[in-house]
C-alpha positions as CSV (number, residue, x, y, z in Angstrom):
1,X,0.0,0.0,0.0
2,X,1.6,3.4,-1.1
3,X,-0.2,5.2,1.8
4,X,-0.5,4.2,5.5
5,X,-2.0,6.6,7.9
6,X,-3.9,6.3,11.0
7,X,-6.5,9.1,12.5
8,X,-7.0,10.2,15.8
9,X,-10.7,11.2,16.7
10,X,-11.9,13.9,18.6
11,X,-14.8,16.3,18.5
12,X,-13.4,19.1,17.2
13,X,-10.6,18.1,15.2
14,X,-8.9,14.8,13.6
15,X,-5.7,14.0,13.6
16,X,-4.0,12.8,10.9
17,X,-0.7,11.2,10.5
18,X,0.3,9.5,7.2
19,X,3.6,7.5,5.3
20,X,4.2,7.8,1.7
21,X,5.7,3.9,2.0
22,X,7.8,4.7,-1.6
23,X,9.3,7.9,-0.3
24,X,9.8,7.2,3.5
25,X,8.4,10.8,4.1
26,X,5.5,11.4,7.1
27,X,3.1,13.9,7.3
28,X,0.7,15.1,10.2
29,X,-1.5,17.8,10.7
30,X,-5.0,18.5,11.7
31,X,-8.5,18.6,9.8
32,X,-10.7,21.3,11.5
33,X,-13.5,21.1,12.0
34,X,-13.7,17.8,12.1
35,X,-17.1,17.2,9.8
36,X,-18.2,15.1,7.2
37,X,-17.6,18.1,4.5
38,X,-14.1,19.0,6.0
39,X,-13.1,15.5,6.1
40,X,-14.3,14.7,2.2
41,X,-12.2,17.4,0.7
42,X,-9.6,16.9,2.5
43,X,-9.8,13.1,1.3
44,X,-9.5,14.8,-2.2
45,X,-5.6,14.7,-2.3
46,X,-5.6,10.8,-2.6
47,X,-8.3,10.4,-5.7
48,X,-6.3,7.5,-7.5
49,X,-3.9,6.5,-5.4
50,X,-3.9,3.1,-3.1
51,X,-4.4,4.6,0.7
52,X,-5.5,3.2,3.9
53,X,-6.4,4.9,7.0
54,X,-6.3,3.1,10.8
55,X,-8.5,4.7,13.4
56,X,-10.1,3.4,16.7
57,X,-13.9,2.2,17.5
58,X,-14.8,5.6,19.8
59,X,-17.4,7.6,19.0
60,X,-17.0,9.3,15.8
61,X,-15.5,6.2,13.6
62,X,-19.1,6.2,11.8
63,X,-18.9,9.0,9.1
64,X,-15.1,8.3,9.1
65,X,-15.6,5.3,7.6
66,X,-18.2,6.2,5.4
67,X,-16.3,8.6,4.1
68,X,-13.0,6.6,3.3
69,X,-14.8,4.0,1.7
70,X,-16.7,6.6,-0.2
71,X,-13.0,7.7,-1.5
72,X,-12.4,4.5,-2.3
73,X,-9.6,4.4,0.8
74,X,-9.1,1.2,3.0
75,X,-10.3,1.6,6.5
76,X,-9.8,-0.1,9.7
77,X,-11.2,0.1,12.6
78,X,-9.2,-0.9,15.9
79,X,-10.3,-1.9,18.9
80,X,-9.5,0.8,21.7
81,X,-8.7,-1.6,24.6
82,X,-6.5,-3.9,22.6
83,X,-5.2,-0.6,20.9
84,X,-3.7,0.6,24.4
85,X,-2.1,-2.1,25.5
86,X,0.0,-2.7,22.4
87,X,1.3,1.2,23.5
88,X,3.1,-0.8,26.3
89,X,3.2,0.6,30.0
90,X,6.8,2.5,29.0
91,X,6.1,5.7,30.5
92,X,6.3,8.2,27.2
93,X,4.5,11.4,26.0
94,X,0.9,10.9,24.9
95,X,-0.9,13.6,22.3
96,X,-2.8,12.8,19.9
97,X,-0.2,13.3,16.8
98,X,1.9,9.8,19.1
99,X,-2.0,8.4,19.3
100,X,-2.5,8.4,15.0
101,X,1.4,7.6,14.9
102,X,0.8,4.4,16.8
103,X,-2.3,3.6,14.8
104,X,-0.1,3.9,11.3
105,X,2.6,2.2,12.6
106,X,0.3,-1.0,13.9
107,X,-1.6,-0.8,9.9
108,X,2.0,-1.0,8.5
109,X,3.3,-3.6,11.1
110,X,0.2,-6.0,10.4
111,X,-0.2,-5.7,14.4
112,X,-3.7,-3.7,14.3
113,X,-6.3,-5.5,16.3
114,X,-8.8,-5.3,13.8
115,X,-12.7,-4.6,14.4
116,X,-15.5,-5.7,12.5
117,X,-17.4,-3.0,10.8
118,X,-20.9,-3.5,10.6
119,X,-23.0,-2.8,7.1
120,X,-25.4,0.6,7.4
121,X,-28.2,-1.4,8.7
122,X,-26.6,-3.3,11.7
123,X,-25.6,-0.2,12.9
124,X,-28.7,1.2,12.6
125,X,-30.3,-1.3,14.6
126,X,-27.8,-0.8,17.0
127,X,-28.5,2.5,17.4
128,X,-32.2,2.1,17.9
129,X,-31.4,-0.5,20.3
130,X,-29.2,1.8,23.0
131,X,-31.8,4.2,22.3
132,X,-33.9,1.5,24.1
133,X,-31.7,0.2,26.5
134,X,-31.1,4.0,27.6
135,X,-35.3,4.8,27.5
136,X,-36.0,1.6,29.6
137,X,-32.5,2.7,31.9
138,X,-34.2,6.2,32.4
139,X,-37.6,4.9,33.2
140,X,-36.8,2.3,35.8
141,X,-34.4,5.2,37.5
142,X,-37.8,7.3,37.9
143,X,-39.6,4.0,39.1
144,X,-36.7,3.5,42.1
145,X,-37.2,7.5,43.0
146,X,-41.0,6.5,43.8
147,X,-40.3,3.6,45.6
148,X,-37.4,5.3,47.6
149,X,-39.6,8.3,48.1
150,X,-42.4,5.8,49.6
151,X,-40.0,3.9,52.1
152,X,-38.7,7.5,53.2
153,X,-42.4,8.1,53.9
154,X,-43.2,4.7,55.5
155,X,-45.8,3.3,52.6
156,X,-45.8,0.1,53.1
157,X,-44.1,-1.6,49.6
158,X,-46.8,-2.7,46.9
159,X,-45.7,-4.5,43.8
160,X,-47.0,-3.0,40.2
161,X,-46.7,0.8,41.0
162,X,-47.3,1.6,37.8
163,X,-50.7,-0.6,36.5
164,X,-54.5,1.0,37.6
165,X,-54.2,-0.7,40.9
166,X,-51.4,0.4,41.8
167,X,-51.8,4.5,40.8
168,X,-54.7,4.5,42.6
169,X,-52.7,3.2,45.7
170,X,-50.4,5.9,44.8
171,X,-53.1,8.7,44.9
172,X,-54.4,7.2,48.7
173,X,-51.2,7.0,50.0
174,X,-50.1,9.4,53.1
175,X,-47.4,11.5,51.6
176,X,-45.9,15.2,52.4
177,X,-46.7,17.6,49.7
178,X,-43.3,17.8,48.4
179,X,-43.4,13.5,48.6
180,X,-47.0,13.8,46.3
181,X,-44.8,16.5,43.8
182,X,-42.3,13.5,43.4
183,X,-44.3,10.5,42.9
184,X,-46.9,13.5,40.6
185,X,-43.6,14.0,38.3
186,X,-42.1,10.4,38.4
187,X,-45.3,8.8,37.5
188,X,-45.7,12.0,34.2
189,X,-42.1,11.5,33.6
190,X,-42.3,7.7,32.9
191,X,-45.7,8.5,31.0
192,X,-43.5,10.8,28.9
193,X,-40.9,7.8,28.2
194,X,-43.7,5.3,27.2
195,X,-44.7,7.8,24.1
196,X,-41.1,7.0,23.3
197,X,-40.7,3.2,24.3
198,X,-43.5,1.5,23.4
199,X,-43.2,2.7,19.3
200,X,-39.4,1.6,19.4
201,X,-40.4,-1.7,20.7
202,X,-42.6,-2.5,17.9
203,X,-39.9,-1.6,15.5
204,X,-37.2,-3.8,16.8
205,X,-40.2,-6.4,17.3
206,X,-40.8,-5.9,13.4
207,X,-36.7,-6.5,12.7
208,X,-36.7,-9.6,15.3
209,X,-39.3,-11.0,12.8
210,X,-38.0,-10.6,9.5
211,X,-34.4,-10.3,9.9
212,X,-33.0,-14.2,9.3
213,X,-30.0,-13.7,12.0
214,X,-32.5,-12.1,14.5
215,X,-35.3,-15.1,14.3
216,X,-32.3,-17.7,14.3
217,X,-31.9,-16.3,18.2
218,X,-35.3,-16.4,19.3
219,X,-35.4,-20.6,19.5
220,X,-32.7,-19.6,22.6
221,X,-34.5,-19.6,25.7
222,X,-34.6,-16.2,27.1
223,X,-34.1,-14.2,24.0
224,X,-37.4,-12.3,22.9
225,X,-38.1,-9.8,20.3
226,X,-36.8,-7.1,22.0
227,X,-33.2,-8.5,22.8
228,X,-32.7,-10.5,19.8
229,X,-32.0,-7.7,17.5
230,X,-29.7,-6.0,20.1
231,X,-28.0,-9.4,20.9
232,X,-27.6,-9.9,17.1
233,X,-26.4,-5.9,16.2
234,X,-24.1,-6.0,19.1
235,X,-22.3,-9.2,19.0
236,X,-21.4,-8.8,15.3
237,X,-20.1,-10.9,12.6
238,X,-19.2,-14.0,15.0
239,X,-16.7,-15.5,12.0
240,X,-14.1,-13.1,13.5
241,X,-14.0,-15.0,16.9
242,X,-11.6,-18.0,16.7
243,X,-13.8,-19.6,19.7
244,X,-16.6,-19.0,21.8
245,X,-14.4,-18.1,24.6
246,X,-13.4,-14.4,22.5
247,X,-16.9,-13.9,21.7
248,X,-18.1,-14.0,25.6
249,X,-14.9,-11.5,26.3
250,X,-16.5,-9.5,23.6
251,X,-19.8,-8.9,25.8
252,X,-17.2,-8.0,28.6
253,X,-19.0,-10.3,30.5
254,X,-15.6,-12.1,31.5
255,X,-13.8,-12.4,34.7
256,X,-10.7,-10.7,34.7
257,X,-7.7,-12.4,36.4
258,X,-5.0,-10.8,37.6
259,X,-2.5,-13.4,39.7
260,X,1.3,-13.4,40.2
261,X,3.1,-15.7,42.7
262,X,1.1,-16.6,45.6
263,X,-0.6,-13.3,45.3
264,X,-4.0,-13.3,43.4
265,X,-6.7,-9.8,43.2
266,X,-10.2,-10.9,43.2
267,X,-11.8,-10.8,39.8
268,X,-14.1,-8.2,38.5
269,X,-16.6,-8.0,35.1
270,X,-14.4,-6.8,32.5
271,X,-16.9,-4.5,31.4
272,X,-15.4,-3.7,27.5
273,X,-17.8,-4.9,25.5
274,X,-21.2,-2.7,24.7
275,X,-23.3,-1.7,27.7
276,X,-26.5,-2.7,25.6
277,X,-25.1,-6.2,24.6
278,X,-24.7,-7.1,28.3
279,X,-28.2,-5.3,29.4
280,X,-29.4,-7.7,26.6
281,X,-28.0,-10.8,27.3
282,X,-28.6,-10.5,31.3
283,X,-32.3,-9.7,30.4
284,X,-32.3,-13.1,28.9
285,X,-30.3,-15.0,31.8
286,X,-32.9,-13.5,34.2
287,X,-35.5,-16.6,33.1
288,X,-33.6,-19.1,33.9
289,X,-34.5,-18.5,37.1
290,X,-38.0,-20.3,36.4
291,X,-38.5,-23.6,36.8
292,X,-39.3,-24.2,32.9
293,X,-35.7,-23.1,31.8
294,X,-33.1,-25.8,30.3
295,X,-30.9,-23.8,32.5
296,X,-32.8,-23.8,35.8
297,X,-30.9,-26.3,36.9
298,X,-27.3,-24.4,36.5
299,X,-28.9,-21.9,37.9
300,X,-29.8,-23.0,41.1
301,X,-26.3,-24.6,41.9
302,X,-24.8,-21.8,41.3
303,X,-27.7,-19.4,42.9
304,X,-26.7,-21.4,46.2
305,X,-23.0,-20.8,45.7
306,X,-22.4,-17.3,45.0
307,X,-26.1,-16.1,44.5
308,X,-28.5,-14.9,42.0
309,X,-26.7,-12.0,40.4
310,X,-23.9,-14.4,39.6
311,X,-26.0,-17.0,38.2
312,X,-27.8,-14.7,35.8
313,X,-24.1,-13.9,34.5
314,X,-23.1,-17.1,34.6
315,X,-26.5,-18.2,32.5
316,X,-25.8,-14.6,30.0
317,X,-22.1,-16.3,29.3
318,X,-23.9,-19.5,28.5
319,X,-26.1,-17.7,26.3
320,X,-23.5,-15.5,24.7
321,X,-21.7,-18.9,23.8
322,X,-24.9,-19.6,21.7
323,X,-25.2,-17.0,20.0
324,X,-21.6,-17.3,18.5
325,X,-22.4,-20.8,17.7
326,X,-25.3,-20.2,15.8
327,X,-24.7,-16.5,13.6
328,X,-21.1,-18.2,13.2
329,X,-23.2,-21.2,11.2
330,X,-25.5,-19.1,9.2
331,X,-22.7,-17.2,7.8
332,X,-23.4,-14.2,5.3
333,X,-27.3,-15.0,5.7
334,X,-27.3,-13.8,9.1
335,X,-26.5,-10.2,7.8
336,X,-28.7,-9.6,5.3
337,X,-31.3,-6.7,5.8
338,X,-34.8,-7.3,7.4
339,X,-37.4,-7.1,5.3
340,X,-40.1,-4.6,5.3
C-alpha cells in the first residue's frame, strides 16, 4: 500500500498522521473542523492513489468510515482496549499526533487488532437499540425514586406501582406535599418515556421478525423480540472469533484475572464490550430463574453458591456462547437486511 496513515478522533478536530511507503516521508496535521464536509475534501488529495487509514472504534469512527470507503480508501477500525495495550506501559508522551502515529505504525506492522465493521443497517439497529436500553435505563431510575420516596415516607411496599391498581394506591397513599410532587412527576415522567418506548419496541419487534440472523436467536430460551436484534447488532459478525471463549470477552462479561506468585486480586466484570449487549444478554439470563428453563438447573447450583446475580451472569455467558455458535453457522445469511 503506497499510503499508511492512522487518524485520531476527537470532536473538534482529527488528527492525521500519514507515510508515503515509496518515499519514507511522514506527514501530520490536523482537519478542523472535524465534519463530514471538512473531512471529504480533505480526502480529495488521494483520488487515484492506493491509501489506507487506521483509526479506533470511539465515538466518531461512523462518518469516518463512510467517508473513506466513499473515496475509495481502505479503513480499519481498531479496537480501543487492545489498541492501548500494544502502546506498552513504558512511561512516554501521549498527544494525539503519538495516538495516530501508533495507529499507522500497527496498519503497516500488520499488528492492528482489527474490528468488524458493521454494514449501514446493523448499525442502525444498534443504534435504535441503545436508544432502548437508555429509555427503559431512564424509566426504571424514575420507578426507584417512587419507591425510595415511599419507604422515606413509610408506605408500606406494593408490587405493580405503575398498572391501575397500583396508581390509585399511589393517589391514597399518606405522603408530604413535596413527597406527592415527586411521585406527581415520576409517574408523568415515565408516562412521557412510554410515548417513546413503546413505538421503538414494535420496531425492533418488526426486525426480530424478518431479519434471518434475528429469528435464528429467538429458538434460545430467554431471547425475545426485543433482545434479539440487540444481541444480534451487538455481537457482530461472529466469524471473526476463533472460539466461543473471544466472543463471551467481547460482551465483557468475563472475569478478569489478575495473579502473580502466591498473590491473586479478586476478579471483577471486564466490562469492554457494549453496555447494551450485556443489558441484553442478562435480560435473557434472568429466566432461567423459572422452573421451565433448560438452565434452571445451573442456575440454582450456582444461585446457592455465590447467589443470583452471579448466576444470571453465569446463565448470560452461556447464552453468549450460543449466540456465536449459531450467527457463526448461518454465515453471510445472518447479515442480510430485514425485510419490510
Amino acid at each position: 500500500m503506497p499510503i499508511v496513515g492512522g487518524f485520531d478522533v476527537h470532536r473538534s478536530q482529527i488528527t492525521f498522521d500519514y507515510l508515503e511507503v515509496v518515499t519514507g516521508e511522514v506527514r501530520s496535521g490536523r482537519i478542523q473542523p472535524a465534519t463530514r464536509e471538512h473531512l471529504r475534501v480533505w480526502l480529495g488529495r488521494f483520488e487515484g492513489r492506493e491509501v489506507a487509514f487506521a483509526l479506533e472504534g470511539c465515538t466518531g469512527w461512523r462518518y469516518i468510515v463512510e467517508e473513506l470507503e466513499g473515496a475509495g480508501i481502505e479503513a480499519h477500525v481498531a479496537e480501543p482496549a487492545d489498541t492501548a495495550s500494544l502502546r506498552g506501559r513504558k512511561k512516554r508522551a501521549k498527544t494525539d499526533r503519538a495516538d495516530a502515529a501508533h495507529l499507522r505504525d500497527l496498519l503497516v506492522q500488520g499488528r492492528l487488532p482489527e474490528s468488524w465493521i458493521p454494514p449501514a443497517h446493523v448499525l442502525d439497529i444498534r443504534t435504535l437499540g441503545r436508544l432502548y436500553s437508555s429509555l427503559m435505563s431512564e424509566r426504571q431510575k424514575w420507578q426507584q425514586r417512587i419507591r425510595a420516596q415511599l419507604f422515606h415516607q413509610g408506605v408500606p411496599r406494593t408490587k405493580g406501582i405503575l398498572t391501575e391498581e397500583g396508581r390509585a394506591g399511589l393517589a391514597a397513599a399518606e405522603l408530604s406535599a413535596a413527597g406527592r410532587q415527586v411521585v406527581e412527576v415520576a409517574l408523568f415522567q415515565i408516562d412521557q418515556l412510554d410515548l417513546s418506548i413503546v413505538p421503538l419496541r414494535h420496531q425492533l419487534a418488526q426486525v426480530a421478525r424478518t431479519q434471518p440472523g434475528c429469528r435464528a436467536l429467538l429458538p434460545i430460551w430467554g431471547i425475545g423480540q426485543l433482545t434479539a436484534p440487540i444481541i444480534w447488532a451487538e455481537m457482530g459478525d461472529t466469524r471473526r472469533f476463533s472460539n466461543s471463549d473471544k466472543a463471551v470477552r467481547h460482551t465483557g462479561l468475563d472475569v478478569t484475572v489478575y495473579s502473580s506468585d502466591k498473590k491473586r486480586s479478586a476478579g471483577r466484570l471486564a466490562r469492554q464490550g457494549p453496555a447494551a449487549l450485556r443489558w441484553a444478554l442478562v435480560e435473557a439470563a434472568q429466566t432461567a430463574a423459572r422452573s421451565n428453563s433448560p438452565d434452571h438447573s445451573y442456575y440454582r447450583s450456582v444461585a446457592e453458591r455465590c447467589g443470583p446475580g452471579r448466576a444470571a451472569l453465569s446463565v448470560a455467558r452461556k447464552i453468549a456462547r450460543r449466540v456465536h455458535h449459531i450467527l457463526q453457522d448461518l454465515g453471510d445469511a445472518a447479515w442480510v437486511p430485514a425485510t419490510t
